[in-house]
C-alpha positions in Angstrom: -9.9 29.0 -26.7 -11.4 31.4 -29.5 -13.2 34.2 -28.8 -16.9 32.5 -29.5 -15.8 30.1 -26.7 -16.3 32.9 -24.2 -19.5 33.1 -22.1 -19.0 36.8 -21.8 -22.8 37.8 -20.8 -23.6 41.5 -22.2 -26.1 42.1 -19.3 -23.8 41.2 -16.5 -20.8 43.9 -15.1 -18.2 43.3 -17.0 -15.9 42.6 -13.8 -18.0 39.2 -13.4 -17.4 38.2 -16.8 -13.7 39.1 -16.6 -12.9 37.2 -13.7 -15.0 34.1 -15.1 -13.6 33.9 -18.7 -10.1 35.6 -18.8 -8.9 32.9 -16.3 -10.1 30.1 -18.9 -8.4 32.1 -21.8 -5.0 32.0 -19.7 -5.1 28.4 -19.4 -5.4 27.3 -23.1 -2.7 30.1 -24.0 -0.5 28.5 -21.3 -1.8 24.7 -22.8 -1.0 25.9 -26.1 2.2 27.3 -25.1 3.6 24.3 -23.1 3.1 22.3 -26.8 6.1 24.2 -28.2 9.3 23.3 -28.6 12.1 23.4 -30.6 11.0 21.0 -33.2 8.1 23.2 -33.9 7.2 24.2 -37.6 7.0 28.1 -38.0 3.5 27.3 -38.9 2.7 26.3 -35.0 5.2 29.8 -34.1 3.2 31.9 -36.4 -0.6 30.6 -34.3 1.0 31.2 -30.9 2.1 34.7 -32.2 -1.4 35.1 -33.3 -2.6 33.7 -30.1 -0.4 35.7 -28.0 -1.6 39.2 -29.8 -5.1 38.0 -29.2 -4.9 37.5 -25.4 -2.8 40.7 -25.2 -5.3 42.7 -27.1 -8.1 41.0 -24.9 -6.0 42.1 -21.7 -5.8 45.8 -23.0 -8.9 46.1 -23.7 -10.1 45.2 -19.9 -7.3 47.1 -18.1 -9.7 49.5 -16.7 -11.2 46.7 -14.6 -7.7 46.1 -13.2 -5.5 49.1 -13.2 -1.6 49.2 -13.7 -0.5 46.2 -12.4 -2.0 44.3 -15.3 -0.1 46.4 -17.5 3.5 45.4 -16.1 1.3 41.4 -16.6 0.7 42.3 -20.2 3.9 43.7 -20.5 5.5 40.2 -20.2 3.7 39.4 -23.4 5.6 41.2 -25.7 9.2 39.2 -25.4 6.7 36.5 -26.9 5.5 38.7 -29.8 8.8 40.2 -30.7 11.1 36.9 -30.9 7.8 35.1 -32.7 7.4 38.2 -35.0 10.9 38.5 -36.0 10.6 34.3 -36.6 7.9 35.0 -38.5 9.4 37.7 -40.5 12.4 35.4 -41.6 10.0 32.4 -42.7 8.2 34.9 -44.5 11.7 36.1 -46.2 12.5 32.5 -46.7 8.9 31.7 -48.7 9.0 35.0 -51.1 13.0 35.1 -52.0 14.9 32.1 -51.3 15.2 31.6 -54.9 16.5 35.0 -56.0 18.4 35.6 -52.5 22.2 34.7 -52.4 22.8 31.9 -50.2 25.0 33.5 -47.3 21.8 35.8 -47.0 19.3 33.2 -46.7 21.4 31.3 -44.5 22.1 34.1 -42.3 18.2 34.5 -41.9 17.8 30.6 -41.0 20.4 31.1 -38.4 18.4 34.1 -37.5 14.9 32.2 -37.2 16.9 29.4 -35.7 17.9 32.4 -32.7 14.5 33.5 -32.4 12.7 30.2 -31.9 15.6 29.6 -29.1 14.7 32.8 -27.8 10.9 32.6 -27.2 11.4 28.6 -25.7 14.3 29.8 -23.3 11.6 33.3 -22.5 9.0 31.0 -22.2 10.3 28.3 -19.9 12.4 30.4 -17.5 10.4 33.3 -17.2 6.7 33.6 -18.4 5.8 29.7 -17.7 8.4 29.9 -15.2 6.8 27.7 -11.8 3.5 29.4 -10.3 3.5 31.9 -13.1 0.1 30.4 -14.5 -1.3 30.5 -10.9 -0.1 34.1 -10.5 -2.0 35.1 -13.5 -5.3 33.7 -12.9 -5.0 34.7 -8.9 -5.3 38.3 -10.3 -7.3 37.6 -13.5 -10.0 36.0 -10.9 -9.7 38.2 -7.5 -9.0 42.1 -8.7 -11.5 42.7 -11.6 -13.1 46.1 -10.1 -16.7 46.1 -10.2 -16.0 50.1 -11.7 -13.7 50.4 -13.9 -11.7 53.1 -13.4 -9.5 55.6 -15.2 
């Protein structure tokens, strides 16, 4: 789901709109997630990376309407970020200095990406897709939206 997918009405409290679309944005990042595995290509890491930032930064933004405990929730994101980043960071290596790089350092950064990719599926199975973890999210995302946000 991309943000022009929302139905996020400017005229209606923003505690509506939350608990409409934010549950619909959880379940194509949960979709998309679930299409991963370890045959992947660091192009597919690299989107869900992007993806994940973009629901987290979506999350932040609201956490007025929810208060703290969405904040241990978005929390949870940034296991995905960090092992996806640091994948992303040894790709990126890979692409600009394979050439010039001595082998025992590029291989040491495809065992590295070869950890990382291991690390987000095994984070993502057992504990953030983890069973009832989807319907956790959207229970919240769709009941505790405060009609004031609050500081």
């Amino acid at each position: 789901m991309k943000e022009r997918d929302f139905d996020w009405r400017p005229l209606g409290p923003a505690s509506v709109n939350a608990r409409r679309e934010l549950p619909k944005l959880l379940a194509s990042y949960f979709t998309a997630g679930r299409k991963l595995n370890r045959r992947s290509p660091a192009t597919a890491l690299h989107d869900f990376r992007l993806r994940t930032k973009h629901l987290r930064y979506t999350l932040e933004v609201l956490l007025p309407l929810y208060g703290p405990v969405l904040q241990s929730r978005v929390n949870r994101l940034r296991p995905i970020q960090n092992a996806l980043g640091e994948r992303n960071d040894c790709e990126v290596f890979l692409t600009d200095f394979k050439s010039r790089a001595p082998e025992t350092a590029c291989a040491f950064v495809k065992k590295r990406a070869a950890e990382k990719h291991r690390e987000f599926l095994r984070y993502w199975r057992e504990e953030f897709d983890a069973d009832g973890e989807e319907r956790k999210w959207t229970q919240y995302l769709t009941r505790f939206a405060r009609t004031r946000a609050t500081r």
